[in-house]
C-alpha positions in Angstrom: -65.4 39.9 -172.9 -66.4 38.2 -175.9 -69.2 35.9 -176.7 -66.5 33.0 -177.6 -65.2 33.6 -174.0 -68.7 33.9 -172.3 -69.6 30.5 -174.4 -66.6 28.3 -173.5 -67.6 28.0 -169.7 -70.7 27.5 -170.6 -70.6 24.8 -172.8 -68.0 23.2 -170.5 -70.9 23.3 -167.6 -73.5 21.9 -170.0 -71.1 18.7 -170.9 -70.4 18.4 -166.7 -74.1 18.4 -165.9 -75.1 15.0 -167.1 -71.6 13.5 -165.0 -72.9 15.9 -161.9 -76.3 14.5 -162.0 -75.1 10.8 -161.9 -72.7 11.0 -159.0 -75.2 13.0 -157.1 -77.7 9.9 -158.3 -75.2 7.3 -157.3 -74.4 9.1 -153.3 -78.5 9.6 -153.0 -78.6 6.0 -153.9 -76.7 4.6 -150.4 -78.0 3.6 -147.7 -77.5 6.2 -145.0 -75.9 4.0 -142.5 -72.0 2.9 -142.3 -72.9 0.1 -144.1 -73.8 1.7 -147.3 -71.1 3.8 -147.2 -68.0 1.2 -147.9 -65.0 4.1 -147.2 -66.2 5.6 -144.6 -67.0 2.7 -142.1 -63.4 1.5 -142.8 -62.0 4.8 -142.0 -64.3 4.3 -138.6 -63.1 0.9 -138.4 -59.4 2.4 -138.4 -60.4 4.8 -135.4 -62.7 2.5 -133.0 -60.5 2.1 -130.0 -60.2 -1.2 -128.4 -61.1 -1.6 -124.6 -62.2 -3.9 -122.5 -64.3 -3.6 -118.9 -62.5 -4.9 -116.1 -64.1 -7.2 -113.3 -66.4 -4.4 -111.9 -67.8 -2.8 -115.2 -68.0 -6.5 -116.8 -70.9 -7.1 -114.4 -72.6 -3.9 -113.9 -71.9 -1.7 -116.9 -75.5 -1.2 -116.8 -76.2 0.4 -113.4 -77.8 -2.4 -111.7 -78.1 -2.3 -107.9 -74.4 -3.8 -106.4 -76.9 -7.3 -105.4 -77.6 -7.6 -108.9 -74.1 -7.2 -109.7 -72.6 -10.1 -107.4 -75.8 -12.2 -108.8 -74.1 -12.0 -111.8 -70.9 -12.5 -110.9 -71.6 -15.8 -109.2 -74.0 -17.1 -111.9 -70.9 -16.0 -114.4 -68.5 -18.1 -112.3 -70.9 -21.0 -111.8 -71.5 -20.7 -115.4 -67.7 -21.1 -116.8 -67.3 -23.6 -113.9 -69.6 -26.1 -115.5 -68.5 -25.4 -119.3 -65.1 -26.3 -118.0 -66.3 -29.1 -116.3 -69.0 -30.9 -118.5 -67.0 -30.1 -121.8 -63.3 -30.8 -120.3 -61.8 -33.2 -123.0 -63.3 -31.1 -126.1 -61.7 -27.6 -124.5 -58.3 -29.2 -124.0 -58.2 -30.1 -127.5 -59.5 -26.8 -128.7 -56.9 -25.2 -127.0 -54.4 -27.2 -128.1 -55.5 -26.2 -131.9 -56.3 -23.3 -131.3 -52.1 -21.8 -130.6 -52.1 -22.9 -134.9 -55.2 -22.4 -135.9 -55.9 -18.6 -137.3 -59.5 -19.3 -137.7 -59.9 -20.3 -134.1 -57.9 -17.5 -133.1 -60.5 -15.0 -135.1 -63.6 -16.6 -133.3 -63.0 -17.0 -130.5 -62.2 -12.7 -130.3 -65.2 -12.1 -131.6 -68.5 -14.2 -130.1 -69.3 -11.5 -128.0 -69.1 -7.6 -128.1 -65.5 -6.4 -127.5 -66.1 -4.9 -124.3 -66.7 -7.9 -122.9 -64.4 -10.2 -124.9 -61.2 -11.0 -123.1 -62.8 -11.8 -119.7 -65.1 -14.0 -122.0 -62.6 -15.7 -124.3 -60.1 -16.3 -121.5 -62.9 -18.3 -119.0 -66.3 -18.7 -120.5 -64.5 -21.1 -123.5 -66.7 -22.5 -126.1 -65.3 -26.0 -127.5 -64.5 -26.5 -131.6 -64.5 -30.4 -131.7 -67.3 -32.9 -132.1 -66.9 -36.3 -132.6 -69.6 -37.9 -134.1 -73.2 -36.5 -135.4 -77.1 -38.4 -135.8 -80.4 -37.1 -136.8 -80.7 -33.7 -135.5 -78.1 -33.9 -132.8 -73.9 -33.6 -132.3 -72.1 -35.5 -129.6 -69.2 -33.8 -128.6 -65.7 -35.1 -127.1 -66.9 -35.8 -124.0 -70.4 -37.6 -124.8 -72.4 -34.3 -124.8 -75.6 -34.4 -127.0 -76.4 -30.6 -128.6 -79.4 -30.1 -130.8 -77.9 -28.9 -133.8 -78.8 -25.1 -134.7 -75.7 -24.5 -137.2 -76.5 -26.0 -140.5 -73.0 -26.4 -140.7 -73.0 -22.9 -142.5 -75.9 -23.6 -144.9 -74.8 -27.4 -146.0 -77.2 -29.1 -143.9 -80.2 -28.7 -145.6 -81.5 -32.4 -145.5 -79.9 -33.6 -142.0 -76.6 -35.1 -141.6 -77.7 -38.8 -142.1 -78.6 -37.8 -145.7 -75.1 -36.5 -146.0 -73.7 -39.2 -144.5 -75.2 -41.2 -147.2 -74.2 -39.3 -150.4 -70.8 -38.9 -149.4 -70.5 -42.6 -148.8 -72.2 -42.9 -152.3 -69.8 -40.1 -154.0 -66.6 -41.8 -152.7 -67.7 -45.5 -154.3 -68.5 -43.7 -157.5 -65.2 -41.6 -157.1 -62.6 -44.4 -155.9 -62.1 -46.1 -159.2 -60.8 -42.8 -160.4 -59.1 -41.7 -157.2 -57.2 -38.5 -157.3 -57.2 -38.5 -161.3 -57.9 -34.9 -162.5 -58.2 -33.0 -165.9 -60.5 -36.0 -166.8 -64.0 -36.3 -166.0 -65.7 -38.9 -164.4 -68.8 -40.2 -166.4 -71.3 -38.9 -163.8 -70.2 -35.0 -164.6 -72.8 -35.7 -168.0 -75.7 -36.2 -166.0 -74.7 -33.7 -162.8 -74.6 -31.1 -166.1 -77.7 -32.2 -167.1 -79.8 -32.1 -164.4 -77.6 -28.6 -163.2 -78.9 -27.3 -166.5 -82.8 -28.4 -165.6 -82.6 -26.7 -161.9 -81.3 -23.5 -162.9 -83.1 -23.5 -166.5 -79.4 -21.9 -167.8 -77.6 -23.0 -170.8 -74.2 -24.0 -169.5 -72.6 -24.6 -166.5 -69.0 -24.8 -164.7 -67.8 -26.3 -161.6 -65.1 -24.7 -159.1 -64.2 -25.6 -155.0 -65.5 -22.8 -153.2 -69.1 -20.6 -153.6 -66.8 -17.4 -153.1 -64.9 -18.5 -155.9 -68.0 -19.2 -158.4 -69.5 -15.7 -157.4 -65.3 -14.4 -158.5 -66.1 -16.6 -161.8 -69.5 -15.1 -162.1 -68.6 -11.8 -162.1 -65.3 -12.1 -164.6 -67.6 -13.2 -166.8 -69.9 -10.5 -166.8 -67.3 -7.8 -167.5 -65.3 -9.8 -170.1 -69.0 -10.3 -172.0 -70.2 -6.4 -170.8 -66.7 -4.4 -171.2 -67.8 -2.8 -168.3 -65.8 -2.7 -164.9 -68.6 -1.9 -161.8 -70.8 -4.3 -159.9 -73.3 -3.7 -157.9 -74.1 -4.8 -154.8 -76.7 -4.2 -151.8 -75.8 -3.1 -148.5 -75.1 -5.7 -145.9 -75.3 -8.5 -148.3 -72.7 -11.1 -148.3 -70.7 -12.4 -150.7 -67.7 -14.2 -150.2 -64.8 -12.6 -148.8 -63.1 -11.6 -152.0 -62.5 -8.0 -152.4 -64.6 -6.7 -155.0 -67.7 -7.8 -152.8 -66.4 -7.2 -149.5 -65.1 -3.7 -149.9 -66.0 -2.4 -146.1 -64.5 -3.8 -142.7 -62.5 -7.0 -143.3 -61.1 -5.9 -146.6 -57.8 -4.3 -146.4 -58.2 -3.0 -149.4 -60.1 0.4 -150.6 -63.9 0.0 -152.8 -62.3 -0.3 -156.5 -65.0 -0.8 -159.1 -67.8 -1.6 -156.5 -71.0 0.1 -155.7 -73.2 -0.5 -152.7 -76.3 0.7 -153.1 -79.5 0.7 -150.8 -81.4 -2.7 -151.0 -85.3 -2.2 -151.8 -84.9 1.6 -153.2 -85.8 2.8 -155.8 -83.0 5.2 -156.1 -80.6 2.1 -156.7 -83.1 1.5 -160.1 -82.5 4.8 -160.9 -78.9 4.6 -160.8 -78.9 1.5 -162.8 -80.9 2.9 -165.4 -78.7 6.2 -165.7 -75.3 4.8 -165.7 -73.4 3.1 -168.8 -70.3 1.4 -166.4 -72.4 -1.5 -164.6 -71.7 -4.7 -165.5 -73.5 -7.1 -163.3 -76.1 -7.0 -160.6 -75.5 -9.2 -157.0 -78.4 -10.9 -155.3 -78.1 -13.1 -151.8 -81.9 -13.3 -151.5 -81.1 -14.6 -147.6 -80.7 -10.6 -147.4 -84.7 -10.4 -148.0 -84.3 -11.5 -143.8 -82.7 -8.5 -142.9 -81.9 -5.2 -145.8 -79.5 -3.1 -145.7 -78.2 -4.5 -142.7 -75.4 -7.3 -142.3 -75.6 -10.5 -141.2 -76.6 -10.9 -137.6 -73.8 -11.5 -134.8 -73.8 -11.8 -131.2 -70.6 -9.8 -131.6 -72.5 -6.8 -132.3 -75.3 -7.4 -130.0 -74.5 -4.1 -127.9 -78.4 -3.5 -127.8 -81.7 -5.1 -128.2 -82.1 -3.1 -131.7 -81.6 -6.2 -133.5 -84.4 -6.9 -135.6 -85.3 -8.9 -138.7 -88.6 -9.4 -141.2 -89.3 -11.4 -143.8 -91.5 -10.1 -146.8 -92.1 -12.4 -149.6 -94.5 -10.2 -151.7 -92.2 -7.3 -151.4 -89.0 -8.7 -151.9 -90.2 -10.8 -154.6 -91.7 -7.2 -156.3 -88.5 -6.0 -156.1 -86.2 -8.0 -158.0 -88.7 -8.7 -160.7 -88.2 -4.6 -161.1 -84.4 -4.8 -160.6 -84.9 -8.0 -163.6 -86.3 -5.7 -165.7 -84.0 -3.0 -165.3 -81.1 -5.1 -166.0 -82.9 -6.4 -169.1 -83.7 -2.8 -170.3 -79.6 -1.6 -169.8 -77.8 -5.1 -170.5 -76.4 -5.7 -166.9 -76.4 -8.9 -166.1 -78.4 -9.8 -162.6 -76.5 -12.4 -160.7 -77.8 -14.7 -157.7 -75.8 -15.6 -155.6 -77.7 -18.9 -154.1 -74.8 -20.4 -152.2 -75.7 -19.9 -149.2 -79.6 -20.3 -150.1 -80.0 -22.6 -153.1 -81.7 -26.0 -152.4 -83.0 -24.5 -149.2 -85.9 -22.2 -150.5 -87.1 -24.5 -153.4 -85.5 -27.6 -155.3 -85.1 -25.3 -158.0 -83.9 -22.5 -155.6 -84.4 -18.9 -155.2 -85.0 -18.4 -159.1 -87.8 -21.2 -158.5 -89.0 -19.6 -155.2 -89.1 -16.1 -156.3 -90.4 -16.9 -159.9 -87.9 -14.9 -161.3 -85.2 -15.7 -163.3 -81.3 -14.6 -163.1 -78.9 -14.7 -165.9 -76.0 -16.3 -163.9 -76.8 -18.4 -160.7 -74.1 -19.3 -158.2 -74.5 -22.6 -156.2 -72.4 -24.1 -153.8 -72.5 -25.1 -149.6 -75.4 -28.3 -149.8 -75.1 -29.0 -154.1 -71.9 -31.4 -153.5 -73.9 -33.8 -150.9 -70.9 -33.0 -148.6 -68.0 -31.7 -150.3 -66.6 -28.4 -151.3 -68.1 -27.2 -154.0 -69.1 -24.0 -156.4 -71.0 -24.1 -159.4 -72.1 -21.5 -162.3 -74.8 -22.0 -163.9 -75.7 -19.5 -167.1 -76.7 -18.1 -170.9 -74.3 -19.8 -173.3 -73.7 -16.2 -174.4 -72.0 -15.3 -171.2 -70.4 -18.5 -169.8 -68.4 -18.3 -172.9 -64.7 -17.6 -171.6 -63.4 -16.8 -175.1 -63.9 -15.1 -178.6 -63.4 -16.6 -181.8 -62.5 -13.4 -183.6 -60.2 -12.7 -181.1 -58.3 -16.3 -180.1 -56.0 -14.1 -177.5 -59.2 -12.3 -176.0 -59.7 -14.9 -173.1 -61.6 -14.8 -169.9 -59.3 -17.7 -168.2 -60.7 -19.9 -165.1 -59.3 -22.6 -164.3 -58.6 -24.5 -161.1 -56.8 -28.2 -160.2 -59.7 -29.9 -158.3 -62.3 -28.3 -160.4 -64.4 -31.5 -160.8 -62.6 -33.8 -158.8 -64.6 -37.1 -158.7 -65.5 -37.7 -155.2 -67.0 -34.1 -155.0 -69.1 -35.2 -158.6 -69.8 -38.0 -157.1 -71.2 -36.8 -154.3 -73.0 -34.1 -156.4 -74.6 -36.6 -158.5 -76.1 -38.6 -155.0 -77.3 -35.3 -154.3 -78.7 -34.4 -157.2 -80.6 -37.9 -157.9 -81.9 -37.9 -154.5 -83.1 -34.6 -154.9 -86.2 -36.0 -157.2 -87.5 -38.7 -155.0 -90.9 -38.5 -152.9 -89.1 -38.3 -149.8 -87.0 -35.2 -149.8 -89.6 -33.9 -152.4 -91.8 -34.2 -149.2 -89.5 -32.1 -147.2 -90.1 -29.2 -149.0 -94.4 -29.7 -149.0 -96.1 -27.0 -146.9 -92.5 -25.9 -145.7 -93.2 -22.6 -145.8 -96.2 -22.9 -143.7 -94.9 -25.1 -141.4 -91.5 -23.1 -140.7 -93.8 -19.7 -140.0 -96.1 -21.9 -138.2 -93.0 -22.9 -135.6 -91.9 -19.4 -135.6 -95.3 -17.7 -134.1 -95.2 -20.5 -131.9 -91.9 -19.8 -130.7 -92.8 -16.2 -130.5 -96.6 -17.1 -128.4 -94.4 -19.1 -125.8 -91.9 -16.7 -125.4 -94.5 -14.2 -124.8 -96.6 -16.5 -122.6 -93.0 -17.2 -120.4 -92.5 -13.5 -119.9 -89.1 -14.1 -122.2 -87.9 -11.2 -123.9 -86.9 -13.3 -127.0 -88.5 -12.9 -130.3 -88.1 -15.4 -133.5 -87.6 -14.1 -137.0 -87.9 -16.3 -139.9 -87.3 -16.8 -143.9 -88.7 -20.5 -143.9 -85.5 -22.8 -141.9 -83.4 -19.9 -141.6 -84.0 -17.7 -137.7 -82.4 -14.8 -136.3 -83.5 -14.3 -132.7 -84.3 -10.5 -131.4 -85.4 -9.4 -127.9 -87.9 -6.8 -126.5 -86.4 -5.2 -123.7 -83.3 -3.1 -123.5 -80.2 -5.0 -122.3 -76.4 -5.1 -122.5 -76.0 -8.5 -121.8 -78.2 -10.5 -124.8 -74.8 -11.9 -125.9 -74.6 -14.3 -122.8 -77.6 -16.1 -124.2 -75.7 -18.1 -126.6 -74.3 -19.5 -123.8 -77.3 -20.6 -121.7 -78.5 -22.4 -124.5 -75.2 -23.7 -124.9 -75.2 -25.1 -121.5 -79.0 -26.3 -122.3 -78.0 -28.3 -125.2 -78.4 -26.5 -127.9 -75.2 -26.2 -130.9 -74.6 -22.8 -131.9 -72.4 -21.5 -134.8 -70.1 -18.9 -133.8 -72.7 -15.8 -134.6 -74.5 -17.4 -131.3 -78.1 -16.4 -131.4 -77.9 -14.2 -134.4 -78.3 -17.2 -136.8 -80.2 -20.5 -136.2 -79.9 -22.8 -139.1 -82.8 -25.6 -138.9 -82.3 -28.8 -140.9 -85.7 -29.5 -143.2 -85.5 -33.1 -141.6 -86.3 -31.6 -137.9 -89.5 -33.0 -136.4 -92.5 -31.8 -134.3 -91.0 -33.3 -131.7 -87.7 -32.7 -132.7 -88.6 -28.6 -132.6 -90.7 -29.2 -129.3 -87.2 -29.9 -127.4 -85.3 -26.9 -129.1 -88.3 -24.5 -128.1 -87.9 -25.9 -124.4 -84.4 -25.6 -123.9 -84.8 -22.1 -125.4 -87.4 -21.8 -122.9 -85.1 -22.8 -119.8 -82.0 -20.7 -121.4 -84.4 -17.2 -121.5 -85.4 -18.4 -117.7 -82.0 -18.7 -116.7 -80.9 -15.3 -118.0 -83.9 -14.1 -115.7 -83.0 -15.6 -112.7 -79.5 -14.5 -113.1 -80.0 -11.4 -113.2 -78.8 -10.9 -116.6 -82.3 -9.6 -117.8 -82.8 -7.3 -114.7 -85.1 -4.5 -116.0 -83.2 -1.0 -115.6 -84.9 1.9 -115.0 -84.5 5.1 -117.5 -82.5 2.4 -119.9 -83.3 2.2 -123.5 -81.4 1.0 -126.6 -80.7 4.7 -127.4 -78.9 5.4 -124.3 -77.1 2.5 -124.2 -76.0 3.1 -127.3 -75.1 6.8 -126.4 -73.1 5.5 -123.3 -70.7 3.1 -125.4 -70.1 6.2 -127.6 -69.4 8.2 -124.6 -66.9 5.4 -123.7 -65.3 5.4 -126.9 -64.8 9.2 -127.6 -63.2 8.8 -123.7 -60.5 6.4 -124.7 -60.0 8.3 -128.4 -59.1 11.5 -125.7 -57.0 8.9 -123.8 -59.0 8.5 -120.4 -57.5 5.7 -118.8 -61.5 4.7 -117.2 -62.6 4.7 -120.7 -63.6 1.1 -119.7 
């Protein structure tokens, strides 16, 4: 054989080595979990069987002595007795909605694990509807009072009466312009301006949705980048668009995504060696829990649930990812919609000291109203080139703007900078982690298995003892008074307007919902039960109805 014919392989390997090293970089780079690996959980997705216990197993899937058993069922039936009862007017209506209403439809599957759900969903019915809403508290159709514990998603950052008030203010500013569009009304100058201050970014642009700034955010960075990839962390959330949604939910394949592990160092490295990344995601709410998506009640199989909040680590690590996006021109997103106004008046960038070169707002920003905002470096928010007039980066959208949203934007905005909701974020820090060891002392002191983690107003809750039946929990402190969003106990969203005495009556009715799962027997200790074989026994149920065993169940 010749030396040409020895050299040609050789040289072929050398040019594949660099390629090699960066996929092997990029799979090293994952998180090890089904989360971090985008094709393969849908493929498992594809294959998990639905089942569902029947009467027998729906009480006692855990082994319990048969008088435990019928101490559940009676509590269970007492239990969706009263909710049908006490919130009468409010189910009929949600029922009525809910035979048109997708999104109802959707929930309602999926409060609890699916095991349990269609014995749930069909009697233990949680109501949609409230009718009016004060300080801290909901009233629902039939004259219930709930403290409220949903945030409405991340808008109620300041209480509802504030709300209330800059809505009322956006819609007087709005009304002499009414539903004209295309034109701005005169208050967009000064919601620009003081946008601009906030986010300390050049230029800024206004859409209807968070989801469909972070879609803006991200054109932008490849039309200024040439480059197709993004990057984002495992379990974070953001938006339900494809490109950043590429696992369950998506029915669509991972295109020009990569999830990579949040907190590793590999991730750096992978940013540092490859040439197709164009932009960088950050939710910093994922600081609560990484790697790991948001907390359900859906997927509280276990007690394995856990969550911790490091400041001075997570605030380490994106001001290495910041300099690694500097150093290899990728631009580092933050995605503060769900967070922004929350953490800091100037947001996460403020909080975390560090800053991003494209900042998405939206949820609390509009006082009220939809809204999505981009906030940048004029060098990116540019959406076309000179020297190229057909070389666009188009985004447009019909109630981009619209006047009762700037209106409302604008009450926000100015009320922003007065003493009194300046005085709301004083010591908040302190005073949030403050309730949350409290929370955590009582429980402990009650003999409660319940266990409070926090990132300032924001909670998930975890428990300390093994247990298939956390999920009901959501509904004891249902019953106790206490507003839920449809993740249950997995996300408590505190308003920064909630009192001493205001948290005093929350932590009691969470005290009174723990004691009730105790004295129903829901939290009966079980011996030789741990999260591990409880989780072993669901995947022995499973791989029993893959095989097609009718007592899968």
């Amino acid at each position: 054989m010749s030396v040409l014919e020895y050299a040609i392989p050789a040289a072929l390997a050398a040019m594949a080595l660099p390629s090699i090293k960066r996929r092997l970089d990029l799979s090293r780079a994952k998180h090890r979990s089904l989360a971090g690996h985008s094709r393969l959980a849908k493929r498992v997705a594809r294959l998990l069987p639905g089942y569902a216990y029947d009467e027998e197993r729906f009480f006692n899937c855990d082994g319990v002595p048969d008088a435990v058993a019928q101490q559940r069922r009676a509590a269970f039936e007492l239990l969706c007795a009263g909710f049908a009862e006490r919130y009468a007017k409010t189910l009929a209506l949600t029922a009525q909605a809910r035979e048109g209403l997708a999104d109802l439809q959707f929930t309602g599957q999926y409060r609890v694990p699916f095991q349990f759900s269609p014995i749930v969903s069909t009697r233990l019915k949680v109501g949609a509807f409230v009718q009016s809403a004060d300080g801290v508290s909901l009233t629902d159709l039939d004259g219930n009072r709930f403290i409220d514990l949903t945030g409405s998603y991340g808008v109620n950052v300041f209480g509802v009466d504030f709300y209330k008030e800059t809505m009322a203010e956006g819609a007087e500013l709005g009304q002499a312009l009414g539903p004209v569009l295309g034109a701005y009304h005169p208050c967009v100058a000064d919601n620009i301006a003081r946008l601009r201050a906030i986010s300390g970014q050049d230029e800024v642009s206004f859409h209807m949705s968070g989801t469909e700034a972070v879609m803006q955010a991200v054109r932008l960075a490849r039309y200024h980048t040439r480059r197709k990839h993004l990057v984002r962390f495992c379990g974070a959330y953001h938006g339900w668009w494809e490109d950043v949604q590429p696992g369950p939910g998506n029915p669509l394949p991972p295109r020009e995504t990569y999830t990579l592990a949040d907190l590793s160092e590999r991730s750096l490295q992978v940013l540092r060696g490859r040439k197709d990344i164009a932009c960088v995601l950050i939710n910093p709410l994922q600081a609560m829990h990484p790697n790991r998506a948001a907390p359900a009640d859906s997927a509280l199989v276990d007690s394995s649930r856990s969550a911790h909040y490091d400041k001075a680590a997570y605030t380490a690590w994106l001001k290495r990812l910041r300099e690694v996006c500097t150093e290899r021109g990728i631009v580092l997103i933050f995605d503060e919609v769900f967070l922004g106004f929350r953490l800091a008046p100037g947001g996460a960038q403020e909080y975390f000291g560090v800053k991003a070169d494209l900042v998405t707002y939206g949820k609390t920003l509009a006082g009220g109203y939809p809204v999505g905002v981009v906030c940048g470096r004029h060098e990116l928010m540019r959406r076309f080139r000179s020297e190229r007039p057909a070389d666009l980066c188009f985004a447009r959208g019909t109630f981009n703007a619209h006047p009762y949203v700037m209106g409302g934007m604008n009450a926000f905005l100015r009320r922003l900078d007065t003493p009194e909701v300046q005085a709301l974020y004083d010591g908040q820090e302190e005073r949030w982690n403050a309730r949350a060891q409290r929370f955590n002392d009582t429980m402990q002191a009650e003999g409660l298995p319940m266990r409070a983690a926090n990132m300032l107003s924001i909670w998930t809750i975890s428990y300390t003892e093994p247990s298939r039946y956390n999920w009901l929990l959501q509904y004891q402190m249902r019953w106790r008074g206490l507003a839920l969003s449809w993740v249950g106990t997995g996300r408590l969203i505190f308003s920064l307007n909630f009192s001493d005495a205001d948290f005093d009556e929350v932590l009691a009715r969470c005290v009174q919902a723990g004691h009730d799962m105790q004295a129903q027997g829901w939290w009966v200790p079980v011996q030789g039960q741990s999260n591990k074989t409880i989780r072993r026994g669901i995947l022995r149920e499973v791989v029993a109805r893959l095989l097609g065993r009718a007592d899968a169940g």
